[in-house]
C-alpha positions in Angstrom: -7.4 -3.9 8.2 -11.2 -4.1 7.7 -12.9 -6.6 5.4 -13.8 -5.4 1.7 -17.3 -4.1 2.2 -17.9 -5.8 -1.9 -16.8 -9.2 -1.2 -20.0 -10.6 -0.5 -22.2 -8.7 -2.8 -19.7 -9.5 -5.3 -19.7 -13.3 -4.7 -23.9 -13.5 -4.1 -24.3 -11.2 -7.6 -21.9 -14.2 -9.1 -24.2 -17.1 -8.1 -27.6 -15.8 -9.1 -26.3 -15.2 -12.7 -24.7 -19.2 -12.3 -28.3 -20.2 -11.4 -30.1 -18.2 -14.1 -27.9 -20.0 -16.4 -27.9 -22.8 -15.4 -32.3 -22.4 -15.3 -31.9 -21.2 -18.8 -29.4 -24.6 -20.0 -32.3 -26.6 -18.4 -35.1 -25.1 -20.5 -33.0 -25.0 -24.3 -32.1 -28.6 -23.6 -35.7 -29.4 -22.6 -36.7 -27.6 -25.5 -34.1 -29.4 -28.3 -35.1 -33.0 -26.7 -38.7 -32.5 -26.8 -38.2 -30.9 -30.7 -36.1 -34.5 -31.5 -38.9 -36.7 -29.9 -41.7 -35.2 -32.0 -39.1 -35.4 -35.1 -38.2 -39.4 -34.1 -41.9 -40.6 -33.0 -44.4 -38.1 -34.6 -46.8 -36.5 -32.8 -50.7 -36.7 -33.2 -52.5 -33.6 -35.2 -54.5 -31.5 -33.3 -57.0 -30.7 -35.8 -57.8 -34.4 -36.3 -58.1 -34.5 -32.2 -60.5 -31.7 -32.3 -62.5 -32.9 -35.1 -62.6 -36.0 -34.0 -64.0 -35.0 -30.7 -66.7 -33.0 -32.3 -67.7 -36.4 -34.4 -71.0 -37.9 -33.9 -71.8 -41.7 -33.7 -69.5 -44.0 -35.3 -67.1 -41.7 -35.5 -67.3 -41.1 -31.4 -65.0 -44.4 -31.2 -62.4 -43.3 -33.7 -62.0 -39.8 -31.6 -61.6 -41.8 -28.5 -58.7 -44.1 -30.5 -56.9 -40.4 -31.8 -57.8 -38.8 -27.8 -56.2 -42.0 -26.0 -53.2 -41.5 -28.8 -52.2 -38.3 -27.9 -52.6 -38.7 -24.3 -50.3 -41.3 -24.4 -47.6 -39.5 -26.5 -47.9 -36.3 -23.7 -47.2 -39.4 -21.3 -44.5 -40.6 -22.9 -42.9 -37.1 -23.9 -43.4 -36.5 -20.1 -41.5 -39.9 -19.2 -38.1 -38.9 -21.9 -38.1 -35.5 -20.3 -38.0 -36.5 -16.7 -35.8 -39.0 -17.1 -33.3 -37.2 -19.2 -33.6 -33.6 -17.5 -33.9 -35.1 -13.6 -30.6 -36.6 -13.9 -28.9 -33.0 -15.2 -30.9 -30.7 -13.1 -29.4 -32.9 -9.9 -26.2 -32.7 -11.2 -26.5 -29.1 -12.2 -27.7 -28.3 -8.5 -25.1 -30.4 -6.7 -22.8 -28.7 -8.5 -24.0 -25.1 -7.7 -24.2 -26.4 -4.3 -20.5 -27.5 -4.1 -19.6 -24.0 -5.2 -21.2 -22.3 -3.0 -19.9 -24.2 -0.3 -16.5 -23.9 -1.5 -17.2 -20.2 -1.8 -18.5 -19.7 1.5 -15.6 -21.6 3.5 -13.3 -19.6 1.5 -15.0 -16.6 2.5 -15.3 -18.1 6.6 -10.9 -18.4 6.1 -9.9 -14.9 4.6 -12.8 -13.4 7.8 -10.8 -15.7 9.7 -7.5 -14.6 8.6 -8.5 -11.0 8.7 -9.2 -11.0 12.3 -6.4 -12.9 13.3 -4.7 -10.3 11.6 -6.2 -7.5 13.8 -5.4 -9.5 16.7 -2.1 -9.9 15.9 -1.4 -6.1 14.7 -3.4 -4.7 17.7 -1.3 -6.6 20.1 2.0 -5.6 18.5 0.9 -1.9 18.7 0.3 -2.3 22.6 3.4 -4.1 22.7 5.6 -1.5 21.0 3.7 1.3 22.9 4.9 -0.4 26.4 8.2 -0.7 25.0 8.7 3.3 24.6 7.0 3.4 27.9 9.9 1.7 29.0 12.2 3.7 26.8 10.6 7.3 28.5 11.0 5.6 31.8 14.8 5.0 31.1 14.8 8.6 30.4 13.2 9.9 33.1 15.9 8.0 35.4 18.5 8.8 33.8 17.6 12.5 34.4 16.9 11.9 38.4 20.8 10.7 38.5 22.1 13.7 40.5 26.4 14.0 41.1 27.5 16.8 43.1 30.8 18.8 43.0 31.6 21.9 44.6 31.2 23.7 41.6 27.7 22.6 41.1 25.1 19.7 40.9 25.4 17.6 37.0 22.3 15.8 36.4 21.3 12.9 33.3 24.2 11.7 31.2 26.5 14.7 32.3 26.6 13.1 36.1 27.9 9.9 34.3 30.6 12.0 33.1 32.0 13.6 35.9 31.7 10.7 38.0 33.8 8.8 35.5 35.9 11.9 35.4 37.2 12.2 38.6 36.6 9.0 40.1 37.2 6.2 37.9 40.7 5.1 36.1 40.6 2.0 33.4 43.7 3.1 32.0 46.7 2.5 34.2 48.8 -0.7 34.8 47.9 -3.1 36.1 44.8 -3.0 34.6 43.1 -5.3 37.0 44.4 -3.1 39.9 42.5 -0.1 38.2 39.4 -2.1 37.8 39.6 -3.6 41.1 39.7 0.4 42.6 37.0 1.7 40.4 34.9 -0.7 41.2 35.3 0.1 44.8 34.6 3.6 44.2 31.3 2.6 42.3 30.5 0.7 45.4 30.7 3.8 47.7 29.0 5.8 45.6 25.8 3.7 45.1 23.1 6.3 46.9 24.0 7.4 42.7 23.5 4.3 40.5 21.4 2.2 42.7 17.9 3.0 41.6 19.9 3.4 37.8 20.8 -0.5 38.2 17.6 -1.5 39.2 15.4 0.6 36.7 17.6 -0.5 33.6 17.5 -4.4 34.9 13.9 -4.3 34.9 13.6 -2.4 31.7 15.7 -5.4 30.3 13.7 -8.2 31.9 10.6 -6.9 30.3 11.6 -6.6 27.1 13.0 -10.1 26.6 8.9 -11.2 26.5 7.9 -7.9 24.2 8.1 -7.5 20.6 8.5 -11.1 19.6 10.3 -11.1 15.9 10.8 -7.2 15.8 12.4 -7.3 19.2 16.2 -7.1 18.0 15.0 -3.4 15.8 13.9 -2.0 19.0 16.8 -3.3 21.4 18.8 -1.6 19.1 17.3 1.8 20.2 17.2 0.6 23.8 21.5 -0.1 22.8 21.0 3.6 21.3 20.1 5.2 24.5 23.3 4.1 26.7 26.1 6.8 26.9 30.0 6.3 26.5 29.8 6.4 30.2 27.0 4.7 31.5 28.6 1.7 29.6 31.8 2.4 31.7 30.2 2.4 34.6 27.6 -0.4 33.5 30.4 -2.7 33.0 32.0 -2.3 36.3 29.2 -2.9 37.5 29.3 -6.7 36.5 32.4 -7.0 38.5 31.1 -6.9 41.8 29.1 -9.2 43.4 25.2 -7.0 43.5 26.0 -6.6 39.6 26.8 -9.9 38.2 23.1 -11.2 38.2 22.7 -8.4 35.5 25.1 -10.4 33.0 22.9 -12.5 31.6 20.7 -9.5 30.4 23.8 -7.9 29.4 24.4 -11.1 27.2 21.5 -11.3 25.5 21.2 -7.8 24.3 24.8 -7.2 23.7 24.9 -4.0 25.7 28.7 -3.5 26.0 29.0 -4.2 22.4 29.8 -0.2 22.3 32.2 -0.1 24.9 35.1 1.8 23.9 38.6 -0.1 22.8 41.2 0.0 25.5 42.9 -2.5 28.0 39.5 -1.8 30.0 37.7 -3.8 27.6 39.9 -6.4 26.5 40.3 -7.4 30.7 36.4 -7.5 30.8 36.2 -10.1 27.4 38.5 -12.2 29.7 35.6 -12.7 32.4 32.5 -11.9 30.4 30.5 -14.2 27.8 31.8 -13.0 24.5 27.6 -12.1 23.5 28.0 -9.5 26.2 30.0 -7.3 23.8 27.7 -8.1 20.5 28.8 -10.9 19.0 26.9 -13.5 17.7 23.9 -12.4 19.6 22.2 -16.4 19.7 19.4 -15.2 21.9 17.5 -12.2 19.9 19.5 -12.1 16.6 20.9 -8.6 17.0 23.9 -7.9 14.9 
């Protein structure tokens, strides 16, 4: 946002026509008040002042008389001027000044506001951009997961699935026997998820302190990105003992809020804060 390039020619033009008008009140009302004085008190005639100064002899001390007269009525025509204009004109230019003063600190706030305004929007922009940094970088793990079967090596999201597939069993009864072996068979198959883990646990720390207000809209992409799968196996992970200090993260976003139905996932709601499968969401107001 850039400041209005008019503003300030805009406000300047404004004042100079208040001063000329001001300037031109001054003058009529020094004109109406000098027009009332010569109506109330008379005024001495110039041709009898010029006459009288061309007189000779004893008529040199009657021009004097009329000269001395109208000297003294410029005098006291200057006197009711000054003392009713100075009074005004102050006034008049203590108000002008007040206005301008007013203008100008209104003008210092909205330059103020503007730039904080900047700040604020160029900081958000690097903040987003580092967030679909973090976004590419889950990505770009996800793709270096690698599962290999005898009929070939799955990579990304696809590895998630055959693991799951062949390895892990949320289904039969008792349920907390089939948790208790799938999480064993996470466990020995680590060399897969261990760098997966880490990645996504920082990806989650950092963006607790990005985003500020709009955080929640882009969790909700982050919350986007994790397969039917990874959830699976995300979730057992918080059931062994390397995995639990990933719960709280898990809380706070609500990541198993997608978890599929099933005895799987009514077990886990037994041991896990409720936030950890979306509800309520207290920490970044995600619904």
């Amino acid at each position: 946002m850039k400041i209005a390039p008019g503003l300030r020619p805009a406000r300047a033009w404004r004042y100079w026509v208040l001063t000329l008008g001001v300037v031109g009140l001054v003058l009529i009302v020094a004109f109406v008040l000098t027009q009332q004085y010569v109506t109330a008190f008379g005024f001495p005639d110039g041709n009898r002042v010029r006459e009288a100064l061309q007189a000779q002899g004893t008529d040199a001390l009657k021009a004097e008389a009329i000269r001395a007269q109208a000297q003294t009525a410029w005098g006291q025509l200057g006197d009711f001027l000054g003392g009713t204009l100075n009074p005004l004109v102050s006034f008049l230019a203590l108000f002008v000044l007040l206005l301008n003063y007013k203008s100008q600190t209104e003008e210092l706030r909205a330059t103020q506001e503007t730039l904080q305004n900047q700040v604020n929007a160029t900081f958000q922009d690097r903040q987003e951009a580092r967030f679909f940094d973090l976004i590419r970088l889950y990505q770009d793990t996800i793709d270096e997961v690698k599962f290999r079967l005898r009929d070939g090596v799955y990579e990304g999201k696809r590895a998630f699935f055959e693991f799951n597939n062949l390895h892990i069993d949320v289904t039969s009864d008792p349920i907390e026997e089939s948790i208790k072996r799938a999480v064993a068979q996470l466990r020995t198959h680590d060399y897969l998820f261990d760098h997966y883990f880490r990645v996504l646990f920082n990806i989650l720390s950092i963006s607790k302190t990005l985003l500020n207000k709009d955080l929640h809209v882009f969790l909700k992409l982050l919350r986007a990105q994790l397969s039917k799968d990874e959830l699976i196996v995300l979730a057992l992970n918080t059931q062994s003992e390397e995995g639990r200090k990933m719960i709280s993260l898990i809380e706070d976003f609500g990541l198993l809020k997608h978890l599929p139905k099933g005895p799987f996932r009514s077990k886990l709601e037994e041991s896990l804060p409720r936030k950890c499968f979306g509800n309520g969401f207290a920490q970044i107001g995600i619904i």
